[in-house]
N, C-alpha and C positions, 0 to 999 in steps of 0.2 A: 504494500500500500504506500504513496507515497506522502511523503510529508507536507504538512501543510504549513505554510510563514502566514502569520498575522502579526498586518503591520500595524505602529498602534494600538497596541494592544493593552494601554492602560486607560484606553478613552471608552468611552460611553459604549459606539458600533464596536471598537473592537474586542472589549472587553467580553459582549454578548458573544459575539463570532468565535472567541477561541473555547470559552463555554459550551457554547454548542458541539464544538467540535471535540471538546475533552470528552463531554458525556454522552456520545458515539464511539468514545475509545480510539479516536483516529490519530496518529503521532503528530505532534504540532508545535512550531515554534516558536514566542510569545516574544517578538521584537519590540522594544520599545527607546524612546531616543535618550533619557537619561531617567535614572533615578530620582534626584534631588527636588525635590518637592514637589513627590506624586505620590500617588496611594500607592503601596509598594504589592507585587501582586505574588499572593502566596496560593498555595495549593500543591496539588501533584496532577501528573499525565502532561506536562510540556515542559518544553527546555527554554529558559529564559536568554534574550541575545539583548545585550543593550549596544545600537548601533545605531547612526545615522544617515539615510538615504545621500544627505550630500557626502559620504566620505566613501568608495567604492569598498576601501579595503575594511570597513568596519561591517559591513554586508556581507561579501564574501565566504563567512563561512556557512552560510545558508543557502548562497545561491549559488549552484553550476551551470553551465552553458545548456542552452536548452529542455533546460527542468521546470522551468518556471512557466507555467500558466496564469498571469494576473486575474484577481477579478474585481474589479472596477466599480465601486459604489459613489454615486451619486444621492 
């Protein structure tokens, strides 16, 4: 199965989205851009990344060449 990145994952949508996906059991990995004065996100079933879309190499270790399917909320 492959793994799922939620980005933003300590805001409102993505907070529900990685939820969702924990409690289907599906492996998922809970990116968010810093810690420091956010709700800090505790639980089990994801692996937490703290990176930022502007930096390529703090991304990286989530994403490889052609794995990544986005999906785009509006």
């Amino acid at each position: 199965m492959p793994e799922h990145i939620v980005l933003g994952a300590s805001g409102a949508l993505g907070g529900a989205i990685l939820k969702a996906l924990i409690s289907q059991g599906r492996p998922v990995t809970a990116v968010v851009r810093g810690r420091k004065g956010r709700v800090p996100l505790t639980g089990e079933g994801f692996r937490l990344l703290e990176a930022d879309l502007r930096d390529v190499q703090s991304i990286a270790p989530v994403i490889s060449p052609g794995a990544v399917r986005p999906l785009l909320l509006r």
